[in-house]
C-alpha positions as CSV (number, residue, x, y, z in Angstrom):
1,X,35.3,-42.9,79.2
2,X,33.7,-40.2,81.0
3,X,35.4,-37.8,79.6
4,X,35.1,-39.3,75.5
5,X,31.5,-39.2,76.1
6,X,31.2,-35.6,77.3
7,X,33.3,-34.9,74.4
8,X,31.3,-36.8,71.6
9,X,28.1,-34.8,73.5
10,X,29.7,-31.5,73.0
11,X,31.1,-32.4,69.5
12,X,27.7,-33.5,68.2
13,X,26.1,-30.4,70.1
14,X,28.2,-28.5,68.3
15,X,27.4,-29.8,64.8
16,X,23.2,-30.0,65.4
17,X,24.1,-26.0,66.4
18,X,25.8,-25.4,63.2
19,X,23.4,-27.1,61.4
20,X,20.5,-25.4,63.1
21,X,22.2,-21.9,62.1
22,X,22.5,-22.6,58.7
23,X,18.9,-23.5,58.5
24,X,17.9,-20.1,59.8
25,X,20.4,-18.4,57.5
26,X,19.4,-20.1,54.6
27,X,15.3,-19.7,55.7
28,X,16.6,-15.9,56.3
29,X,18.3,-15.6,52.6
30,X,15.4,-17.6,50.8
31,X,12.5,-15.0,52.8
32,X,14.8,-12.2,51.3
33,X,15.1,-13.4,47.6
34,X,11.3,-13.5,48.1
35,X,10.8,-10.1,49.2
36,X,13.1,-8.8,46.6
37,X,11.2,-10.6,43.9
38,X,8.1,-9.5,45.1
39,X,9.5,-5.8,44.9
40,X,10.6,-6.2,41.6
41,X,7.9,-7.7,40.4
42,X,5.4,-4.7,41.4
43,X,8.0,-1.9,40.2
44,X,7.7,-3.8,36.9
45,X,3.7,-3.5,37.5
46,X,4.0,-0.2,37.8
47,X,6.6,0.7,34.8
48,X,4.5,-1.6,32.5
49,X,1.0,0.4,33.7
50,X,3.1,3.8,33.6
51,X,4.5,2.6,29.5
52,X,0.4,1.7,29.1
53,X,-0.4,5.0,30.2
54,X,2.2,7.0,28.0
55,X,0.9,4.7,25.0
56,X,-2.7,6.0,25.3
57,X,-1.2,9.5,25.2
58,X,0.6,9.4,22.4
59,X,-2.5,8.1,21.0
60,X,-4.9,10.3,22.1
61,X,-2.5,13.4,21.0
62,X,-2.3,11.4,17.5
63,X,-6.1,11.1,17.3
64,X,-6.6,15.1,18.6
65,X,-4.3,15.7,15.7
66,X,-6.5,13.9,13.0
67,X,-9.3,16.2,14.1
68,X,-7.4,19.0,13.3
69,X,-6.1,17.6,9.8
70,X,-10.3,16.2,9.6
71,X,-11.4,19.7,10.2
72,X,-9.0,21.0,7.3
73,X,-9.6,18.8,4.3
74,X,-13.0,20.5,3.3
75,X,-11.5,23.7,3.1
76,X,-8.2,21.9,0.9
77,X,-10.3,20.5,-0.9
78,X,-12.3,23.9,-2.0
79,X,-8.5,25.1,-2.5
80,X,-7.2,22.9,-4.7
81,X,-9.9,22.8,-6.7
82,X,-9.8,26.9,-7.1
83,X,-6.2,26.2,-8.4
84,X,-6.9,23.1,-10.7
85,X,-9.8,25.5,-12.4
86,X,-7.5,28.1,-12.6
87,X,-4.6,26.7,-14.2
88,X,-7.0,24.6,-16.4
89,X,-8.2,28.0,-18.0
90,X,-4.6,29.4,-18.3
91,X,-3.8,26.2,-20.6
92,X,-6.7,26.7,-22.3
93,X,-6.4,30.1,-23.0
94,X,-2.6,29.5,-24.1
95,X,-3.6,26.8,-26.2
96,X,-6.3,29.4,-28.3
97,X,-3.6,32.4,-28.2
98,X,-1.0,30.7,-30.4
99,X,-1.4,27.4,-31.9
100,X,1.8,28.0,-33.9
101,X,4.1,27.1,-31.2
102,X,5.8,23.7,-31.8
103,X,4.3,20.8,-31.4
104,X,5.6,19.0,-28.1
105,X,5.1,22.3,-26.3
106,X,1.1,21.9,-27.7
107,X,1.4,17.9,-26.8
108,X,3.3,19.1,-23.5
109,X,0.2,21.8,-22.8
110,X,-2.8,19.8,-23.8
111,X,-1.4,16.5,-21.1
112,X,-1.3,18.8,-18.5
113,X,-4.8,19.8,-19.1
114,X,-5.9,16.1,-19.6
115,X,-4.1,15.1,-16.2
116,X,-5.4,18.5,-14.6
117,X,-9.2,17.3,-15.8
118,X,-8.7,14.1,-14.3
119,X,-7.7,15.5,-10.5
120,X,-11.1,17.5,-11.0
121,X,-12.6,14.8,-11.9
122,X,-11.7,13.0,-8.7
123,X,-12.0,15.9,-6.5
124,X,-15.4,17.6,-7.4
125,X,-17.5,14.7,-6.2
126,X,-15.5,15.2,-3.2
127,X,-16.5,18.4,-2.9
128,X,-19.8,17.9,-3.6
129,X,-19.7,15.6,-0.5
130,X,-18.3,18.5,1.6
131,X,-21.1,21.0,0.1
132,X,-24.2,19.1,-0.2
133,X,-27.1,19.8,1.9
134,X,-27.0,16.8,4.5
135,X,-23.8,18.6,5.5
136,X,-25.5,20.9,6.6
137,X,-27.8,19.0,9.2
138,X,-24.5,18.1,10.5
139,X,-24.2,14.2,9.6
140,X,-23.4,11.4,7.1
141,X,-27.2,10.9,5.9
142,X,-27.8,11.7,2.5
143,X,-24.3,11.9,1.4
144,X,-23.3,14.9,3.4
145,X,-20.4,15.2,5.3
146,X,-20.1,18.1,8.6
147,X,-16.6,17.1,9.9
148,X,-16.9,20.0,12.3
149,X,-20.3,18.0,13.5
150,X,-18.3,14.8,13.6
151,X,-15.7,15.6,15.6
152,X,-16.5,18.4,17.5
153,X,-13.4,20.2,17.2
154,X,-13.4,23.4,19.4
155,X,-12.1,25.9,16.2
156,X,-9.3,28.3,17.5
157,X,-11.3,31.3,17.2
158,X,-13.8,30.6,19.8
159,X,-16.3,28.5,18.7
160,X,-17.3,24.8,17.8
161,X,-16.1,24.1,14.2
């Protein structure tokens, strides 16, 4: 009896010690799927701060571009209109040299120089906007329109645009 009693001590010594061990090794593996998660979850911190960062620099490089393409359109603008004149004359004048030619090359001629008006049309009270004397002061009042003013583009050749 003595003995079957020492035994069933030991045997449920035994089983409290196995349990007890698996309690700290499951306490151990839960503090470590913890600490990994934790880890994880800043490194995602990071990347997503990191993508938030890269974002506002493609943005910023986008926006530094627009200054460049703002700084331009004035001068286009002048440009095109030197053309659209310019080609609007040479129909004219072709149209007063020889009025014999056939008639769709006439009807041809004479809607290029209807479309040709309408662009200057749209594009001299653009200019106009570019030119005018508020633009000068270097602002919006008054109709002008000083994109150098407005964005303060640093021109390649040394100066504020």
């Amino acid at each position: 009896m003595v003995v079957v009693l020492l035994s069933v001590m030991l045997l449920a010594a035994m089983v409290f010690y196995v349990f007890n061990v698996g309690d700290h090794v499951a306490s151990k593996v839960e503090t470590q799927n913890a600490a990994d998660a934790t880890a994880i979850s800043g490194a995602r911190a990071v990347a997503r701060s990191f993508n938030t960062v890269a974002m506002n620099n493609v943005e910023a490089t986008r926006l530094i571009s627009y200054v460049a393409v703002l700084d331009a359109v004035p001068q286009a603008v002048d440009y095109t209109i030197l053309d659209q004149r310019s080609l609007n004359a040479a129909i004219e004048l072709q149209l007063r040299r020889d009025p014999s030619t056939d008639g769709w090359i006439q009807d041809g001629l004479a809607d290029a120089q209807l479309h040709i008006q309408g662009q200057l049309a749209m594009l001299e009270p653009i200019q106009e906007l570019f030119t005018s004397e508020a633009s000068a002061g270097g602002g919006i009042s008054g109709g002008g329109y000083d994109v150098a003013g407005m964005t303060h583009y640093h021109a390649p050749g040394g100066g504020w645009g």
